[in-house]
C-alpha positions in Angstrom: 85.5 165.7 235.9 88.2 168.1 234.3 89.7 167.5 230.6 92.3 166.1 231.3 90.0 162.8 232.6 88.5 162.9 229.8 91.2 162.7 227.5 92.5 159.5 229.4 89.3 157.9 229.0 88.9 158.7 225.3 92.6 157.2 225.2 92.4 154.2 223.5 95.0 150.8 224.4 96.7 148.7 222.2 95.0 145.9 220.6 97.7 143.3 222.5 96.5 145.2 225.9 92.7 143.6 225.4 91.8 140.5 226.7 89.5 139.4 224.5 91.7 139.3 221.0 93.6 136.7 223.0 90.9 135.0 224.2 89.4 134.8 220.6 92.8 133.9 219.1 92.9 131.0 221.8 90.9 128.5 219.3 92.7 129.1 216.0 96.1 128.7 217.8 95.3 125.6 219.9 93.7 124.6 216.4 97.0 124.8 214.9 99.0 123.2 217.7 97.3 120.1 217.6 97.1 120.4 214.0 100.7 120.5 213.9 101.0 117.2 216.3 98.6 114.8 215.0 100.6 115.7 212.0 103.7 114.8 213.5 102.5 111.5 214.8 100.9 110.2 211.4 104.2 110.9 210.1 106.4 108.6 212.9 103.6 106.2 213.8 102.9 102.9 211.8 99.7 102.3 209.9 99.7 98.3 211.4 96.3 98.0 210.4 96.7 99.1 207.0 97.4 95.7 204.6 99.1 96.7 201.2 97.9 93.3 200.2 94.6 93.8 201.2 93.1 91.8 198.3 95.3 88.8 198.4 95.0 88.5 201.9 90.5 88.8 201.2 91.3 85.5 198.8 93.5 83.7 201.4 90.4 83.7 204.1 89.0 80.4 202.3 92.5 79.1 202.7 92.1 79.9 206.6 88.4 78.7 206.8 89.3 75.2 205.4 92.4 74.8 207.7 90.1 75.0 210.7 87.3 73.0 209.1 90.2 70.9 208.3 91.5 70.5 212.0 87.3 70.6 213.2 86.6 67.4 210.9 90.2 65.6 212.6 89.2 66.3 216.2 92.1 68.5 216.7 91.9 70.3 220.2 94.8 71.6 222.0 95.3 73.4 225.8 97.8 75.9 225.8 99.4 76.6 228.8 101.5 79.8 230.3 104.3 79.7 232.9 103.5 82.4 235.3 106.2 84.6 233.8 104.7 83.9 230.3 108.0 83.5 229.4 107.3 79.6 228.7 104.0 78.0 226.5 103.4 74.2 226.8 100.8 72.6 224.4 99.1 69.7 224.8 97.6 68.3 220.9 94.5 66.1 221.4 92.7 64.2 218.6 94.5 63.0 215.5 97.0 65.8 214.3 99.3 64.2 211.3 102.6 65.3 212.6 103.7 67.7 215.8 107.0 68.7 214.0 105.7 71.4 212.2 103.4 72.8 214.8 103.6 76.7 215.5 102.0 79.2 217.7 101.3 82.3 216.7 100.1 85.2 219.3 98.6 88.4 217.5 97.5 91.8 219.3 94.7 93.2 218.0 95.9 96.5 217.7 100.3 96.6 217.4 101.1 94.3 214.5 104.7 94.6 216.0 104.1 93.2 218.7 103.1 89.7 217.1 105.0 86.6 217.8 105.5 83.2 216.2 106.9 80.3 218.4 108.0 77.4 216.5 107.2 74.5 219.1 109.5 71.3 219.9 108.6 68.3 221.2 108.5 68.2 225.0 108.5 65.1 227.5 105.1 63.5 227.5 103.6 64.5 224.6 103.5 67.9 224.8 105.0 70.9 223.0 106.8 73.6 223.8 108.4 76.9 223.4 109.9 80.3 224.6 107.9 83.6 224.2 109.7 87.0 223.9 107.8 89.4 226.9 103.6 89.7 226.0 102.1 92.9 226.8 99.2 92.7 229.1 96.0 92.5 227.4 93.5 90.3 224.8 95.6 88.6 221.9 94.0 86.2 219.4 96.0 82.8 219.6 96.9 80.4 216.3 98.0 77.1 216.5 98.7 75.7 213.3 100.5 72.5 211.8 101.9 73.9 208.0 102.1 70.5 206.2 99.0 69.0 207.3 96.8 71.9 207.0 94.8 72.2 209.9 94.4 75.5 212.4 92.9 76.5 215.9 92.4 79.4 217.6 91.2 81.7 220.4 90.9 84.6 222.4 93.5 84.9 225.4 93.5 87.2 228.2 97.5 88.1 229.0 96.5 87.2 232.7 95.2 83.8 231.7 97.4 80.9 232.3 95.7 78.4 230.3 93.7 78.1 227.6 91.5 75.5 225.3 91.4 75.6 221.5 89.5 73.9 219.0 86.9 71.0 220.1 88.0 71.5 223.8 86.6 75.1 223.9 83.4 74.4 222.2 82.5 72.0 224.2 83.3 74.3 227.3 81.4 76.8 225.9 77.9 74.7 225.9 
């Protein structure tokens, strides 16, 4: 091998010409990438399970536990039913609620507090009550039916897919 060989191989590359710095400065970068991005979306997303409140809304539990003891100790039951578009909810009120003119429903996603609705419901022909809902996501919501002057409150799980459910009484008795 002459000199000249030798030299080359003695020849050292630059450090941007090795492999392995970039492989080892792979981890710290993507590091700071997704550093950068999670920072970026805790900045635009909302914190919808964070309550400011969180104390009041601790004391108002009793508040909700006695509504539905309240509506338990009347007999309230009620079936909700879903047009196939879900664009439409009928409610039929069984048992002995005080008035139907104040009755709401209220449909809450677990997860996306913006996505809640309330329906304020008006008498229908035959008994029932009814409403219009703005488009529901597909998925589990928790549904409320309450009367505000009288006090009393159901509620349930729903499956978006569902087209009817029973609240109160109804879906205990179901359930045995």
């Amino acid at each position: 091998m002459g000199a000249h060989a030798m030299a080359a191989d003695n020849h050292a590359r630059p450090w941007y010409r090795e492999r392995w710095v970039w492989i080892i400065l792979a981890a710290p970068a993507a590091a700071v990438v997704m550093g950068v991005v999670m920072v970026v979306l805790a900045v635009r997303s909302n914190d919808g399970l964070v309550a400011d409140d969180y104390y009041k809304q601790g004391l108002a539990i009793n508040q909700v536990i006695d509504r539905q003891e309240r509506a338990k100790s009347l007999g309230i039951a009620a079936v909700v039913q879903f047009s196939p578009d879900r664009a439409r909810v009928r409610v039929k009120l069984s048992g002995t609620p005080a008035s139907t003119a104040t009755v709401r429903l209220i449909l809450v996603h677990p997860t996306r507090a913006g996505s809640d609705q309330v329906v304020e419901l008006d008498p229908q022909p035959g008994g029932e009550l009814g409403g219009m809902l703005a488009p529901v996501a597909q998925g589990r919501w928790r549904i409320i039916l309450e009367d505000r002057t009288a006090g009393w409150r159901v509620s349930g799980a729903w499956q978006s897919g569902e087209s009817t459910i029973a609240l109160g009484e109804a879906r205990q008795e179901g359930t045995r």
